[in-house]
C-alpha positions in Angstrom: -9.4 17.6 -4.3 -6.5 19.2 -2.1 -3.5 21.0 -3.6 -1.2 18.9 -1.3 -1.2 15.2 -0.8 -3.5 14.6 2.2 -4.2 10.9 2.9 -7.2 10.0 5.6 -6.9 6.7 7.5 -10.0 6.3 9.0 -10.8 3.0 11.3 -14.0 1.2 12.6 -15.4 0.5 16.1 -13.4 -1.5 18.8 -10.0 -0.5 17.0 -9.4 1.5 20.0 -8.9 -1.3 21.8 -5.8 -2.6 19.6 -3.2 -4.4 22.2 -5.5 -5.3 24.3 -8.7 -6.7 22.5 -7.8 -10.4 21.5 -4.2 -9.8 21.0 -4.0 -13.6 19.4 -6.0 -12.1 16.5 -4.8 -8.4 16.9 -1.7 -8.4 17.6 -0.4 -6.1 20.4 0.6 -2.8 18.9 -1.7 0.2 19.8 -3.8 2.7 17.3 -1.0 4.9 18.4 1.6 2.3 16.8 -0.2 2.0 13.8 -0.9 5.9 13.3 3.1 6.7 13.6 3.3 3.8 10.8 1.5 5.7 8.8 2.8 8.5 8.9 6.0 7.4 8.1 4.6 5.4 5.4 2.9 8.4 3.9 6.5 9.6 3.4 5.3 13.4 4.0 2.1 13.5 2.9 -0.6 14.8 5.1 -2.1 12.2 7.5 -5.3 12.4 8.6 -5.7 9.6 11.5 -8.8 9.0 12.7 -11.0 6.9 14.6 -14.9 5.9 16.2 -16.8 3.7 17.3 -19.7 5.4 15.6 -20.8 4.5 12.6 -22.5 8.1 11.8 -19.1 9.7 12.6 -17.4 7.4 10.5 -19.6 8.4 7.5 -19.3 12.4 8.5 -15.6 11.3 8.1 -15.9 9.8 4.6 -17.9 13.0 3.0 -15.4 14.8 4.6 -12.7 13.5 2.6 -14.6 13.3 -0.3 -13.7 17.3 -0.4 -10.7 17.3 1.7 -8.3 14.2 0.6 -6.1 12.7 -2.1 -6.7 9.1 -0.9 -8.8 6.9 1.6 -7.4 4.1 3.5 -10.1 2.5 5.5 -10.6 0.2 8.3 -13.9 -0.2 8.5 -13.8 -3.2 11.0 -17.2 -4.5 12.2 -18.8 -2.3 10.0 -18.0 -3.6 6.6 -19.7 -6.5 7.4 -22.7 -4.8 8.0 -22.8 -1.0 6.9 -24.6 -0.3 3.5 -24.7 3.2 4.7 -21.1 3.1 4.6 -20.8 1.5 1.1 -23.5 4.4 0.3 -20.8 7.2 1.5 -18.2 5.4 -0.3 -19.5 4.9 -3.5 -19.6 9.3 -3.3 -15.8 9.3 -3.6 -13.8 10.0 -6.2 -10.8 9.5 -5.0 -8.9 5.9 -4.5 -9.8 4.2 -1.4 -8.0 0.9 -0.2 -9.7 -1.3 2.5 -7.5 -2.7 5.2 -7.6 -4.9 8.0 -5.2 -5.9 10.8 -6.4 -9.6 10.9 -7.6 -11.9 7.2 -11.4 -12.0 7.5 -11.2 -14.2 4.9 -9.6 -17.1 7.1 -12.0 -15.9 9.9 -15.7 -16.5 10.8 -18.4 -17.2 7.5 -20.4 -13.3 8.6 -17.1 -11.5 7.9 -16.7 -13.3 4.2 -18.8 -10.2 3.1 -17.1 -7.0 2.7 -20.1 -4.1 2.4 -16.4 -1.9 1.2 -14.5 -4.3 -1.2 -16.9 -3.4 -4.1 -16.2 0.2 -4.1 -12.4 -0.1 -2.8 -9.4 -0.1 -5.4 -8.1 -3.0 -3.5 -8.1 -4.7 -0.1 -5.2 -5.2 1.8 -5.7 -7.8 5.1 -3.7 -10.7 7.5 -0.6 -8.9 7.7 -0.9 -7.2 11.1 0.1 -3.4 11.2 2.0 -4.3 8.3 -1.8 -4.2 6.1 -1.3 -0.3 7.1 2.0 0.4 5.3 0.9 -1.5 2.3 -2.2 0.0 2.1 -1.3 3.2 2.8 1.2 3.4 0.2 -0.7 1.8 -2.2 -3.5 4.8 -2.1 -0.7 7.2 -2.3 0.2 5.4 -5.2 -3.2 5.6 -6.5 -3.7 9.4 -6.0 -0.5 9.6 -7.7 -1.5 7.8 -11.0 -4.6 9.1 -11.0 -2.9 12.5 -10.7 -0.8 11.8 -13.5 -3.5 10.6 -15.6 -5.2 14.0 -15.3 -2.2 16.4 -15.5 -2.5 17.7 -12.0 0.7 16.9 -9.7 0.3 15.3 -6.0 
């Protein structure tokens, strides 16, 4: 694990698209919006902001920060409905990882019920718009820093 606090946020396919894809659902803030949330929620931790519509590229991104980060937040969008490779990669970590979404797919359509990511995830955070961002971001700071704690080491 990193010296310094580095956080990746790493988000699913169509997220690109944010302020323009079904802005009833979405809201219409851009990725850009949500990655200069972030970073100020990260309150000077490292930020590593990423994200594909490629679901090997998202899981090249989740070994990465099994060696390079603190903390995971993750949006893994269309693909934690479906991805067990994901939920594979995941369950590699040792670091805290918090799910988010923009939207509740809880209130949404029965196939997006099933989270492939809530079972290895500290916690989900979801239905609050960019807000689910902030909170979860800070919340797996949090986590790294407890965790940190625990052990000894400082973050």
């Amino acid at each position: 694990m990193p010296e310094q606090t580095v956080l990746y946020v790493l988000n699913g396919p169509n997220l690109n698209l944010l302020g323009a894809r079904e802005p009833d659902i979405y809201g219409y803030e851009t990725l850009a919006d949500v990655q200069a949330l972030c970073e100020r929620a990260a309150g000077g931790a490292t930020v590593v902001f990423r994200q594909t519509n490629h679901e090997g590229e998202l899981i090249d991104w989740v070994h990465e920060a099994r060696e390079k980060a603190t903390a995971l937040v993750l949006n893994p969008a269309g693909y934690g409905h479906t991805s067990v490779a994901l939920l594979d990669a995941l369950k590699a970590l040792n670091i805290p990882v918090v799910e988010c979404h923009l939207s509740n797919p809880a209130a949404r359509e029965r196939f997006r019920h099933r989270s492939y990511v809530s079972p290895v995830a500290a916690g989900v955070v979801s239905g609050f718009g960019p807000f689910s961002y902030e909170l979860a971001v800070k919340a797996a700071l949090r986590l790294a820093q407890e965790r940190a704690a625990a052990s000894g080491r400082s973050v």
